[in-house]
DOKOLRO-755055 format. One line per field, with one value per residue (C-alpha): residue in three letters; x negated, y, z. Coordinates in steps of 0.02 Angstrom, whole numbers. Layout:
residuo [Ala; ...]
u [X; ...]
v [Y; ...]
w [Z; ...]
END
This chain:
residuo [Unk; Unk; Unk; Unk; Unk; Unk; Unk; Unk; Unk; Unk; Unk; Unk; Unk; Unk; Unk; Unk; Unk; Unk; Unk; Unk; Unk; Unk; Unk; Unk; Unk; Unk; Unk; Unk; Unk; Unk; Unk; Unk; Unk; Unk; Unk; Unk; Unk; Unk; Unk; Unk; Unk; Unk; Unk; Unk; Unk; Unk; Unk; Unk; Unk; Unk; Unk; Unk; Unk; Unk; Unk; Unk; Unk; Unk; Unk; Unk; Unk; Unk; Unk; Unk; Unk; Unk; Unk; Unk; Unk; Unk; Unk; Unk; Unk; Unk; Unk; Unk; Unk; Unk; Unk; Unk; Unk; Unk; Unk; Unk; Unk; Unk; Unk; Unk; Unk; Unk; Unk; Unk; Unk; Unk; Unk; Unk; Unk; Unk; Unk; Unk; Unk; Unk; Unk; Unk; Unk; Unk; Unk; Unk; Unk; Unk; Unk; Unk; Unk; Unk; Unk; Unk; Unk; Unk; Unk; Unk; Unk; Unk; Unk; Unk; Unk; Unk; Unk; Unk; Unk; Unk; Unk; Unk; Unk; Unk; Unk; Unk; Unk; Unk; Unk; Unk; Unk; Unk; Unk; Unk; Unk; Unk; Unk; Unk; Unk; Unk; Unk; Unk; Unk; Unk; Unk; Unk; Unk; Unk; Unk; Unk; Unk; Unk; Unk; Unk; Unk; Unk; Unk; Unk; Unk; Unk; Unk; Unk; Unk; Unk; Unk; Unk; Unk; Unk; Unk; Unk; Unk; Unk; Unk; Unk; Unk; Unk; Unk; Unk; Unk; Unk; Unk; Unk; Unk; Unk; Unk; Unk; Unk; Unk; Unk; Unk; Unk; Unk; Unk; Unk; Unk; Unk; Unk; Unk; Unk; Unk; Unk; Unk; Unk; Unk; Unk; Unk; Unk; Unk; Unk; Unk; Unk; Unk; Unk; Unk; Unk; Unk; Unk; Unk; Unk; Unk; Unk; Unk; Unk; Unk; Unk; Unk; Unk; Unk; Unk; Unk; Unk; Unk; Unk; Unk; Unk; Unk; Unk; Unk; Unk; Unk; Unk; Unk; Unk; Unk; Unk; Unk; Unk; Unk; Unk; Unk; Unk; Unk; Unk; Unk; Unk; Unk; Unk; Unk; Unk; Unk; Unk; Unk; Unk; Unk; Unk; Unk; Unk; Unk; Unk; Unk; Unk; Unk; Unk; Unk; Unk; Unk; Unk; Unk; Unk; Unk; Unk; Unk; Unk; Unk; Unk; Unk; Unk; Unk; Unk; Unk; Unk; Unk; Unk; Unk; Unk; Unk; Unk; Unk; Unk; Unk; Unk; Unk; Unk; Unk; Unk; Unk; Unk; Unk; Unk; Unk; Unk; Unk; Unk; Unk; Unk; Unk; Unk; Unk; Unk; Unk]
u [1006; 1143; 1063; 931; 1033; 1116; 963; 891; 1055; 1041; 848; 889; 1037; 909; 823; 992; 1012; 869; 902; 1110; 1026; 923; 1043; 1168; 1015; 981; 1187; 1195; 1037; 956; 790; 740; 660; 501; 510; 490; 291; 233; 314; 289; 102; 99; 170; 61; -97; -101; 56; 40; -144; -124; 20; -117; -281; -142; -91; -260; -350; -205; -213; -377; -461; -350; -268; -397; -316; -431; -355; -347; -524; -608; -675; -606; -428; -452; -508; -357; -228; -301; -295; -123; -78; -153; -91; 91; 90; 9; 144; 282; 212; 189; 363; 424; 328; 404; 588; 534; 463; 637; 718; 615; 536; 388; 291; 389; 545; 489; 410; 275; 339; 498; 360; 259; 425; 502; 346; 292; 413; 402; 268; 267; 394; 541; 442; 390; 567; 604; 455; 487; 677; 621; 440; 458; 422; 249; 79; 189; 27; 151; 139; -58; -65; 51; -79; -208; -92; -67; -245; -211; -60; -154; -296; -193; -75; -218; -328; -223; -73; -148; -214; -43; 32; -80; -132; -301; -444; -489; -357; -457; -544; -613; -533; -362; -431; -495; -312; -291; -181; -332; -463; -374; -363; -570; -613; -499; -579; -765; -742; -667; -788; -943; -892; -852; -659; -711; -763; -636; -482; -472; -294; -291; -338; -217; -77; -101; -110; 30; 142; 83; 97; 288; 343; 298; 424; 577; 529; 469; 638; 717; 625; 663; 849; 854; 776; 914; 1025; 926; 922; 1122; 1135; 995; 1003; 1109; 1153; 1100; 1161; 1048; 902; 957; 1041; 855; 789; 902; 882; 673; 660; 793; 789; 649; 496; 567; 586; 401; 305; 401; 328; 185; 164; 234; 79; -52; -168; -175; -111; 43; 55; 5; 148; 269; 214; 235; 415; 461; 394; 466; 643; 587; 659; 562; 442; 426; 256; 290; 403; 271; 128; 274; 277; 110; 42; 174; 282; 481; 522; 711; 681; 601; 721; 873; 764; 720; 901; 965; 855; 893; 1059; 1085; 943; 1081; 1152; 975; 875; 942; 964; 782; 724; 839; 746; 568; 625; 695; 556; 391; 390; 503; 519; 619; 606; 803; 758; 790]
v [-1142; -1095; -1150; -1046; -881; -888; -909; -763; -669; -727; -680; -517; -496; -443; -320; -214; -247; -151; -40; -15; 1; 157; 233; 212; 299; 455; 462; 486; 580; 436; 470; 641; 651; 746; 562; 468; 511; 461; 295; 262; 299; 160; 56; 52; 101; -26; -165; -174; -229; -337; -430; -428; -486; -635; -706; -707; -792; -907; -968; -954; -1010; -1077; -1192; -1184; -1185; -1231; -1135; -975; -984; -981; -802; -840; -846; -677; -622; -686; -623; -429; -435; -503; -355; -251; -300; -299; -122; -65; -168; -95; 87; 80; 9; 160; 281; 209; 249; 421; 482; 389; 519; 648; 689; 801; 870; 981; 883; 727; 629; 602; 565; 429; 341; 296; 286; 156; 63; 40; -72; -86; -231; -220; -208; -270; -432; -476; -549; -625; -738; -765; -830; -922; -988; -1038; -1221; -1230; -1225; -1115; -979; -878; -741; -720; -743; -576; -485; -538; -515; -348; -269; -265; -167; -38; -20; 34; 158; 260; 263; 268; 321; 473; 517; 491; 604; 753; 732; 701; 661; 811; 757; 577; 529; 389; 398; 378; 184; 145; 133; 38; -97; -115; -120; -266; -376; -303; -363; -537; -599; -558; -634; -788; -788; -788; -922; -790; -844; -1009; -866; -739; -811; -880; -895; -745; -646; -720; -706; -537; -481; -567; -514; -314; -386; -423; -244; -174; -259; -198; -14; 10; -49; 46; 216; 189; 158; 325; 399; 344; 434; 597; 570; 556; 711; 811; 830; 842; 685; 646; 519; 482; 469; 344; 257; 248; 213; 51; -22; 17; -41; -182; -226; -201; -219; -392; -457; -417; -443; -628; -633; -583; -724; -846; -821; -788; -931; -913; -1028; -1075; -988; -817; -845; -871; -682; -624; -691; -629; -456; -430; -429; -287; -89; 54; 100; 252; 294; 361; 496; 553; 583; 685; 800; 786; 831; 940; 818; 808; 693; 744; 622; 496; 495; 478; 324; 252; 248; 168; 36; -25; -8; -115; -236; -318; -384; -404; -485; -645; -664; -619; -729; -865; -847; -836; -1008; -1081; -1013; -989; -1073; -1175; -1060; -1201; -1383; -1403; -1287; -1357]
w [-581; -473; -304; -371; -390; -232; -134; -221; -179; 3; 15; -29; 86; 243; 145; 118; 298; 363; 225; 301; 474; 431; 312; 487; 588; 501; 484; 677; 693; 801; 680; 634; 474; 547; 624; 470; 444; 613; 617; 427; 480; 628; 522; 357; 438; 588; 554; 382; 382; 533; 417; 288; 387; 491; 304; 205; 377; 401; 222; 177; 348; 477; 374; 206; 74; -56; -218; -103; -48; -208; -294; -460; -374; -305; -442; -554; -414; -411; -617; -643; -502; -599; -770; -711; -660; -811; -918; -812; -812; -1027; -1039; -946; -1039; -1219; -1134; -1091; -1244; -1293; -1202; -1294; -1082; -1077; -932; -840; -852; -773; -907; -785; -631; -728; -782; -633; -532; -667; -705; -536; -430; -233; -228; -36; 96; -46; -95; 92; 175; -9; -7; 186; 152; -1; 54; 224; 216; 350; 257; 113; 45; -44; 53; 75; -104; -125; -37; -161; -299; -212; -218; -394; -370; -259; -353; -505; -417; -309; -488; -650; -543; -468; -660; -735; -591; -597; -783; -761; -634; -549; -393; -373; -256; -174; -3; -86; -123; 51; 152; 267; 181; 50; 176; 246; 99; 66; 264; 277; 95; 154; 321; 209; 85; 195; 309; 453; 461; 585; 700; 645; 671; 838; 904; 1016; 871; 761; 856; 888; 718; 683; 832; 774; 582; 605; 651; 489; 345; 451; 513; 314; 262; 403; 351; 177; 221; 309; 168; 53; 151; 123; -52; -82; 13; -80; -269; -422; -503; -684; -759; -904; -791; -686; -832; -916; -731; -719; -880; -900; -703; -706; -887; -996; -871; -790; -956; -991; -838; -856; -1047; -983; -827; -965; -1075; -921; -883; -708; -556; -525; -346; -452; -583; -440; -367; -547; -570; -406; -438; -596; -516; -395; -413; -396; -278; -163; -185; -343; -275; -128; -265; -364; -208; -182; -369; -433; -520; -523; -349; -386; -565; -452; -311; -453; -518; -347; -285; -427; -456; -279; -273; -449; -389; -288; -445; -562; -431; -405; -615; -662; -533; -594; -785; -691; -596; -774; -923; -803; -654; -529; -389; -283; -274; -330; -475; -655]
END
């Protein structure tokens, strides 16, 4: 259990990092934030999916992995996704009516920004320091697990925000990132990856690919910096924030992996998810739909500062109750 925790604690180290190295940025001005959009923009619309499209063909073609190649596995990844977020997201609306929150006064906005955690650029280095033995899936089976993820925020997500479904629409689903995962597993599927994935192609995507995880984490780290300097503290939101985010959904989303018959490799995304703070979608369709992004931001900064501490213990219960995340695990 202990060699468990501190490699969580380590994994996590690089993520704080990149998040130190762009709170250090916007401190001396070296990136504007009129900045941030453009090369947020370069990276989730042409890394990101290139990190995407390298994994799935790597696992799922190159090297065939025959759990990842089947539909039902798909199929099981994008619902437990799914499921996870809408666990997270309930829990966090049961701690704002709690808090007696109504629309208006961020009742909204807490509960998308505590019940979604950031299933992306967080996870990624985590499962890289912790998965990196060669022929590892774990990270193409995140961006399965992740379709699940997406699918729930640009659809129920957008509802919650805006309070109903006049906003929706159809383009907010087809992103880049989700495109991806949609191309790679039709390539795969249809016997198109032998033809696909040649090495020059590979290795391109995954040159491009490895860009995105640290200018995310960079962005977001300058973003942090914005955010200390920017609102009025309240410290019963990002009390509630920390203990629904940190607390209450890990403890669920582990219950609910525990009782999940799914594979292994999808309980192992689960467990490692669960220990994840908020995300910062959440806070752009705030400002975007006329929610409270000040309640968001106090939530968001919390839950990543504390998830130094909570990180490497959920992930230590995941390893011990659900499943062994590490060979030396008990």
């Amino acid at each position: 259990m202990f060699d468990l925790v501190l490699n969580s604690f380590f994994a996590s180290i690089p993520v704080f990092i990149f998040f130190g190295i762009g709170f250090w940025l916007r401190y001396k001005k070296a990136i504007a934030p009129e900045h941030d959009s453009v090369i947020l923009q370069l990276a989730m619309d042409v890394g990101y999916p290139c990190l995407i499209f390298h994994s799935i063909m790597k696992y799922m073609v190159v090297e065939a992995n025959p759990v990842m190649s089947t539909f039902g596995f798909s199929l099981q990844g994008i619902l437990c996704g799914f499921l996870e977020l809408l666990v997270g997201v309930l829990a966090a609306y049961a701690v704002a009516w709690v808090l007696r929150l109504k629309i208006g006064t961020g009742l909204r906005t807490f509960t998308l920004t505590a019940g979604v955690q950031n299933y992306v650029f967080f996870v990624v280095p985590i499962i890289q320091m912790l998965f990196s033995a060669p022929g590892d899936p774990t990270l193409g089976v995140l961006f399965i697990h992740n379709m699940g993820c997406e699918i729930f925020v640009w659809s129920l997500g957008v509802i919650l925000m805006c309070g109903g479904v006049k906003d929706l629409r159809i383009g907010m689903l087809l992103r880049g990132p989700l495109l991806s995962v949609i191309v790679s597993l039709i390539i795969a599927w249809v016997g198109l990856g032998e033809y696909v994935a040649q090495p020059p192609i590979m290795k391109a995507a995954e040159m491009i690919g490895a860009v995105s995880t640290p200018i995310c984490l960079i962005i977001f780290g300058c973003s942090l910096y914005d955010l200390t300097r920017n609102f009025v503290w309240q410290p019963r939101m990002l009390a509630a924030g920390v203990i629904t985010r940190l607390m209450i959904a890990p403890a669920l989303i582990l219950l609910l992996a525990w009782v999940l018959p799914v594979d292994p490799l999808l309980k192992r995304i689960m467990v490692i998810q669960s220990a994840i703070p908020s995300a910062v979608i959440p806070v752009i369709l705030a400002k975007r739909f006329g929610g409270r992004p000040d309640v968001g931001a106090q939530v968001l900064l919390a839950t990543t500062l504390c998830s130094f501490v909570t990180l490497p213990f959920w992930l230590a219960m995941g390893s011990k109750y659900v499943v062994p995340l590490l060979s030396t695990a008990p």
